[in-house]
C-alpha positions in Angstrom: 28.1 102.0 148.8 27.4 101.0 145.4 27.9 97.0 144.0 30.9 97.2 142.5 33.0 98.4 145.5 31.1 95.6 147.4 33.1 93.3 145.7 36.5 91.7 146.0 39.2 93.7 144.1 39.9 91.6 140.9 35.8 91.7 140.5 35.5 94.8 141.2 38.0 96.0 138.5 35.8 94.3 136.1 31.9 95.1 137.4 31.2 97.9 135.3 32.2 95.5 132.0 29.8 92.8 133.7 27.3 95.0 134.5 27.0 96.4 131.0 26.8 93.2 129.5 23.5 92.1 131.2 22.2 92.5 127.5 24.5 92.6 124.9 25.4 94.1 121.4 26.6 93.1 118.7 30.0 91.8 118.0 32.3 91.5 114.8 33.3 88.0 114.0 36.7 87.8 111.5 36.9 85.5 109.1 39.2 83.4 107.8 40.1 85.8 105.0 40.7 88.9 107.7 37.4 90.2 106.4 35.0 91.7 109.3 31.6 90.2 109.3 28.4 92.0 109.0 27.1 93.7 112.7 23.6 93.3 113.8 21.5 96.5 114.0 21.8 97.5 117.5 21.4 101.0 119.6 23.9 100.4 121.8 27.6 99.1 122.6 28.6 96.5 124.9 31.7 95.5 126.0 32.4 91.8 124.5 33.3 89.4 127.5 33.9 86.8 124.8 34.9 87.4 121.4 34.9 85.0 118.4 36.0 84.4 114.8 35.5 81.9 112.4 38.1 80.1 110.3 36.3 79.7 107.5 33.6 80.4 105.1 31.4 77.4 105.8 29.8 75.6 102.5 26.9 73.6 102.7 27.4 70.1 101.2 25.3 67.3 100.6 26.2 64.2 102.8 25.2 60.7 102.3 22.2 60.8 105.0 20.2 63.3 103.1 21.2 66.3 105.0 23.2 69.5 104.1 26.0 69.8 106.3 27.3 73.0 107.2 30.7 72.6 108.9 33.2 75.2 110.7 34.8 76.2 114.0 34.3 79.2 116.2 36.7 80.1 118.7 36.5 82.0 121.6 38.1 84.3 123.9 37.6 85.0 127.5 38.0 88.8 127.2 37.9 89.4 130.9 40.3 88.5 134.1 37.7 86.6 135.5 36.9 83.2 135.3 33.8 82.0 132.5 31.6 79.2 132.2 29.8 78.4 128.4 26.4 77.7 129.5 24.9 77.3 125.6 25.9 78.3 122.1 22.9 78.7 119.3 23.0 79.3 116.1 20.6 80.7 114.2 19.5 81.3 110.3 20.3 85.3 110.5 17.1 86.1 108.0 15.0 84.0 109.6 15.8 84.2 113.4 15.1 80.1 113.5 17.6 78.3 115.6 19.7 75.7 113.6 21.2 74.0 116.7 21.6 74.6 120.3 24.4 73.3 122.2 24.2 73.1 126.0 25.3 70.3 129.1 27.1 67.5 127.5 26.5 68.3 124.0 28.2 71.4 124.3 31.0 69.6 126.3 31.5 67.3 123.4 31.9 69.4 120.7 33.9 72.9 123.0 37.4 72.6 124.6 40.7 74.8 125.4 42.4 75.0 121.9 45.7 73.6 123.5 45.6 71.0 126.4 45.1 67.3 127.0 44.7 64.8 124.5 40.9 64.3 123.2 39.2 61.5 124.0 39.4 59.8 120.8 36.7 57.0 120.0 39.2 54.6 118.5 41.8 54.7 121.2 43.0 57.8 123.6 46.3 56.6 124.2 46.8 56.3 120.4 46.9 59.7 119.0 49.3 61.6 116.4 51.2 63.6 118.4 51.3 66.6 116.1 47.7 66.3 115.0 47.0 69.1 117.4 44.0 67.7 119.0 41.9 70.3 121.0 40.4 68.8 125.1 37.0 67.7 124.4 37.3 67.0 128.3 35.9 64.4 130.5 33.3 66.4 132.2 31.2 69.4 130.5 32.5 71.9 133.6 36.0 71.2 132.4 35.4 71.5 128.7 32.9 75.1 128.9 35.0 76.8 131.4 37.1 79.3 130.4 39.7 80.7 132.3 40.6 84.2 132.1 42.0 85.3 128.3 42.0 81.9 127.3 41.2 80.2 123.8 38.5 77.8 122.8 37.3 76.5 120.1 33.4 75.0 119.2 33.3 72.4 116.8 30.1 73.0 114.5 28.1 70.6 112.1 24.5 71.8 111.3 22.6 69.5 109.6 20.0 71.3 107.0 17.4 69.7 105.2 17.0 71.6 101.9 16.8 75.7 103.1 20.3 76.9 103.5 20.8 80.0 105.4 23.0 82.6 103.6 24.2 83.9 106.8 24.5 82.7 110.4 24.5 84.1 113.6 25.7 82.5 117.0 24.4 83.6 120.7 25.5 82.5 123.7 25.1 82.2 127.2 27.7 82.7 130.2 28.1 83.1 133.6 30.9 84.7 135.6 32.7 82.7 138.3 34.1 84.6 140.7 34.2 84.0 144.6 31.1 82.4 145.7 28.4 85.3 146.3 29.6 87.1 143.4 27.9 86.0 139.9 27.1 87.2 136.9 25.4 85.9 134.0 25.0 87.1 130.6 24.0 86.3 126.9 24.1 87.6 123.5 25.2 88.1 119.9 28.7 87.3 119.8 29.3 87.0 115.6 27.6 86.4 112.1 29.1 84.6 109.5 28.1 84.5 105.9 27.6 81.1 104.5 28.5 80.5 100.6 30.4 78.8 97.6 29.9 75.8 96.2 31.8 72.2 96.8 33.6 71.0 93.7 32.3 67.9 91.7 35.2 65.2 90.9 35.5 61.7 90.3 37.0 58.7 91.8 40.6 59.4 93.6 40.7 55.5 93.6 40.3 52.4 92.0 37.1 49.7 91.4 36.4 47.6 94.7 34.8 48.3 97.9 36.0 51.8 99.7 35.8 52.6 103.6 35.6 56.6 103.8 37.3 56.4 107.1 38.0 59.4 109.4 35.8 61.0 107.1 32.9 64.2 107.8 31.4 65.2 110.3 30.0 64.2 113.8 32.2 61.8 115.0 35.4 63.4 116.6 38.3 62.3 114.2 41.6 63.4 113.8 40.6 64.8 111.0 37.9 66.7 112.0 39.7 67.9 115.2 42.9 68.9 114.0 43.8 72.3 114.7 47.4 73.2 114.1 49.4 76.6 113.7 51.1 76.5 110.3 53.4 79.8 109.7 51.1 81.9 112.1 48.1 80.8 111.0 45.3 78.7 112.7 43.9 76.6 110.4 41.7 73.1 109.9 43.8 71.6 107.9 41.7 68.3 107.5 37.7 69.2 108.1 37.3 67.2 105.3 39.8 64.9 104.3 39.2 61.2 104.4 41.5 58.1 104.8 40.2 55.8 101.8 40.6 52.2 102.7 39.8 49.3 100.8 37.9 46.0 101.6 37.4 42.5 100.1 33.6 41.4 100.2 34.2 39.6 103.8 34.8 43.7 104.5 38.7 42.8 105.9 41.2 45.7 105.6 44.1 43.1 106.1 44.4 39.0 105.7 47.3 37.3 107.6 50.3 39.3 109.5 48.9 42.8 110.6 52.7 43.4 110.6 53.0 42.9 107.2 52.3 45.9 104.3 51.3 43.2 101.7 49.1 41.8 103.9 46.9 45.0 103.5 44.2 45.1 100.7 45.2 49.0 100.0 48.9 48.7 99.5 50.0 49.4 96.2 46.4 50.6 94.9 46.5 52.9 92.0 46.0 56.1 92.6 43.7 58.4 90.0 43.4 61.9 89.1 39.4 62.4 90.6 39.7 65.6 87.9 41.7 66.7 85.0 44.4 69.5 86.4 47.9 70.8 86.8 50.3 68.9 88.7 51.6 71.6 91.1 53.6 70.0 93.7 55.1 66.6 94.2 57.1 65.0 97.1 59.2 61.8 96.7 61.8 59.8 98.4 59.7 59.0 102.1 60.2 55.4 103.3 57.6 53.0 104.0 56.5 52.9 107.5 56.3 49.1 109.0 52.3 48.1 109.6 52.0 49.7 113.7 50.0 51.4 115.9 50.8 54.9 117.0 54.2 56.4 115.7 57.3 56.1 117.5 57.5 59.7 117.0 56.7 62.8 114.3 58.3 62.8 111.0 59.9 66.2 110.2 57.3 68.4 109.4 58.5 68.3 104.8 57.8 64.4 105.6 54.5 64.2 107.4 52.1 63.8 104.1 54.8 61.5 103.3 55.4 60.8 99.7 52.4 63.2 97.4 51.0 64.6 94.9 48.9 67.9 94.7 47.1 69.1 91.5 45.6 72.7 90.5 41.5 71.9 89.3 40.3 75.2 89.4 41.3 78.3 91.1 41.6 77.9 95.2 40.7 74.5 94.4 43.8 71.6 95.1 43.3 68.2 95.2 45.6 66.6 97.9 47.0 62.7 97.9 49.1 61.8 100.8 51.0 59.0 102.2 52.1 57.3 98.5 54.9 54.7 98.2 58.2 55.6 98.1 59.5 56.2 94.1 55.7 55.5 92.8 54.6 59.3 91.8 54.0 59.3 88.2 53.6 62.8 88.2 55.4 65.4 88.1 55.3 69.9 88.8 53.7 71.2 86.2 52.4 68.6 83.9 48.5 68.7 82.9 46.9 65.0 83.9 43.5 64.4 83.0 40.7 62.7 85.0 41.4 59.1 85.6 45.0 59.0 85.5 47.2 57.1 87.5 49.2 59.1 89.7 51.2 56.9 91.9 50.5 54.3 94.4 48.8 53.9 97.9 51.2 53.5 100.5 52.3 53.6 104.5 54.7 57.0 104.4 54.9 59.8 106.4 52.7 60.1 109.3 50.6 57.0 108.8 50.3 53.7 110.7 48.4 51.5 107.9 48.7 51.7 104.3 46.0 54.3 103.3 45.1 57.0 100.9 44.4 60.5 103.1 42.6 62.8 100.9 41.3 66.3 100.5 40.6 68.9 98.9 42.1 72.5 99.9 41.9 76.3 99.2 45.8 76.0 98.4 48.4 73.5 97.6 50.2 71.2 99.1 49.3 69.6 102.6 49.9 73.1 104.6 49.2 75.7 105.2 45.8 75.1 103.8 42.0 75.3 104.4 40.5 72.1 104.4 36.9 72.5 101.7 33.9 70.2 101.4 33.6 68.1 97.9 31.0 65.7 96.5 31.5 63.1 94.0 29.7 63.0 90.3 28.2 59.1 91.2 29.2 56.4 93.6 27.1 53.0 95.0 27.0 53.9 98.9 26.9 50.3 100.2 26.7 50.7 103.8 28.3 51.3 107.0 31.6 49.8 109.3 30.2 49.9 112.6 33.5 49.2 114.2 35.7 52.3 115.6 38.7 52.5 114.0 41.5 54.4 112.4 45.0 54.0 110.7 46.5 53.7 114.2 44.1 51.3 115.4 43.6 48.4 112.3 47.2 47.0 112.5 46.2 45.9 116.6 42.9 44.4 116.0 43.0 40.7 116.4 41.9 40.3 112.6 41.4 42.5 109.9 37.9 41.9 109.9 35.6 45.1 110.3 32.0 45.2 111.5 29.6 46.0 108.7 26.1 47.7 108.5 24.1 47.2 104.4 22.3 49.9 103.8 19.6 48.0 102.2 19.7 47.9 98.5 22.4 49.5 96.7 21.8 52.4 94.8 23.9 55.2 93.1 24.0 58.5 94.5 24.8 61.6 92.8 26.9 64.9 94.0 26.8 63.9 97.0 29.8 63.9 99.8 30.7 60.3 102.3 30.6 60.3 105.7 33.0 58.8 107.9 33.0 54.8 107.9 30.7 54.8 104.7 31.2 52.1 102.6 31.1 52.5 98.8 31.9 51.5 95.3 32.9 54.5 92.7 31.5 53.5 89.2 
């Protein structure tokens, strides 16, 4: 009696597919444009237990720590009717075979989970999270967050950190068992997609004001809403907010608020001019959304028109949009189709929309608006990167500290950086 008929019948219907995949082929990974990505030379073809895509063309940019960050998703799919545990994901420089990172045991676990499920567990608060912000299930324990169950979806949250070499195309292999009844395993590893790296982030200027500037919720370890936002928008799947930042703005003590948290005047941000970090074309405004009152977590989700709030979205270069959310009702100075040049004020920082503090959430997309878009890496022309907040915390969070007082890290002596992109909870002064 051969091995497959040895085995129990939802196994056996799917032996010869594991048996086959003892070494794999290659695999096609789609992009986010619908294009196919390139195969790797092989003489055979394997079945594909998992398959994958990426959601976007990832862009190196230069962060703040010296490193070239290289930042993207790649979702998976259990392509069999049998249960799958993620053992490890590598990825690796496709010319050059050298691994760029290697994801197994709890680092896997913290950066894979189900795309739909459970609330992550956020570092600011778990119990405080935007209910529409849909968060992926970075899990409690790594067997809940690798395991796949049979045709479902999920999603690996990447950031490679490159010195000064970047790789012009990447490919990711993986490792997998089977998990049927005890007895009965099967492991298995392989190619499962390549992705071509490429473009080049876009160079602007200040979107705010002089003072000091918390990039909060910014790129690209830590998991913020931001950076694990995943939501459907009109069919698509699409992160929406890789790299968007909530700009914040503190006095020299480093307080976000002074007096009643309950207050919107009492926050340093309210009311901050707003500027035009390039010259452009005004291509979408929305006015009219009230305030929200200084809270934590939402009562509930504004209607989806209202969620940026009140903004403003301007046309710098083509599939280039810068995006400025959350502004104060009747304060856009801007209007569909008129040219602004760098430095402009736009409008004012507010509290509209799906925000809890006053802040300024910021991005730059691939199209306008706040979605459907493709959230894309930018650096600014000059800055004075200051330091760090130390202190977890997010627009949900700062109205229920006890004071508006946030924990602050120097970096040692000022100095002015140069195309280069913040990272979350950097602290900076635009010149």
């Amino acid at each position: 009696m051969g091995r497959a008929s040895a085995l129990p019948a939802t196994v056996r219907s799917v032996a010869p597919l594991l048996l086959a995949l003892s070494v794999w082929g290659a695999m096609a990974t789609q992009t986010a444009d619908g294009a196919v990505g390139s195969r790797a030379t092989v003489d055979r073809l394997d079945f594909a237990p998992i398959v994958s895509r990426v959601l976007t063309r990832p862009t190196p940019v230069k962060g703040t720590d010296g490193r070239f960050h290289i930042v993207y998703e790649v979702v998976l799919t259990n392509n069999t009717p049998v249960t799958l545990a993620v053992e490890s994901l590598e990825v690796r420089d496709a010319r050059t075979r050298k691994a760029l990172a290697s994801l197994s045991g709890p680092a896997l676990a913290a950066n894979m989970g189900p795309l739909a499920g459970p609330a992550a567990n956020d570092p600011n608060d778990p119990s405080n999270l935007k209910p529409a912000a849909g968060l992926v299930d970075q899990a409690a324990t790594p067997d809940a967050a690798t395991t796949m169950t049979s045709s479902q979806t999920s999603v690996v949250w990447l950031d490679l950190k490159v010195r000064s070499a970047r790789p012009r195309s990447l490919e990711h292999f993986i490792v997998a068992s089977s998990r049927p009844p005890p007895g009965q395993q099967f492991s298995f590893s392989g190619l499962i997609g390549r992705v071509r790296t490429g473009g080049t982030p876009v160079v602007i200027g200040p979107p705010v004001g002089p003072g000091l500037w918390v990039a909060d919720e910014g790129c690209c370890t830590n998991p913020t809403h931001h950076r694990r936002a995943l939501p459907g928008f009109n069919g698509e799947l699409l992160a929406v907010n890789r790299f968007a930042i909530d700009w914040v703005l503190v006095d020299n003590r480093h307080r976000a608020w002074i007096g009643d948290p309950t207050q919107l005047s009492s926050y340093l941000s309210y009311r901050q001019p707003l500027i035009a970090a390039a010259s452009g074309r005004v291509v979408g405004t929305h006015d009219g959304v009230p305030s929200n009152p200084p809270q934590g977590v939402l009562a509930g989700s504004p209607p989806i028109n209202d969620f940026a709030g009140n903004w403003v979205s301007i046309r710098i270069a083509p599939r280039r949009y810068l995006l400025y959310a959350h502004m104060v009702p009747g304060s856009v100075r801007v209007r569909t189709g008129q040219q602004v040049r760098r430095g402009q004020v736009i409008g004012l920082l507010g509290n509209s929309g799906n925000s809890s503090t006053p802040h300024l959430h910021f991005q730059v997309s691939d199209r306008p608006g706040f979605a459907p878009v493709d959230s894309l890496p930018y650096v600014f022309d000059r800055f004075a990167f200051l330091g760090q907040i130390t202190d977890e915390f997010s627009d949900e969070t700062l109205a229920l500290r006890p004071t508006g007082d946030l924990a602050f890290a120097p970096s040692g002596t000022p100095r002015v950086r140069r195309q280069e992109m913040p990272l979350d909870r950097n602290v900076l002064r635009f010149r």
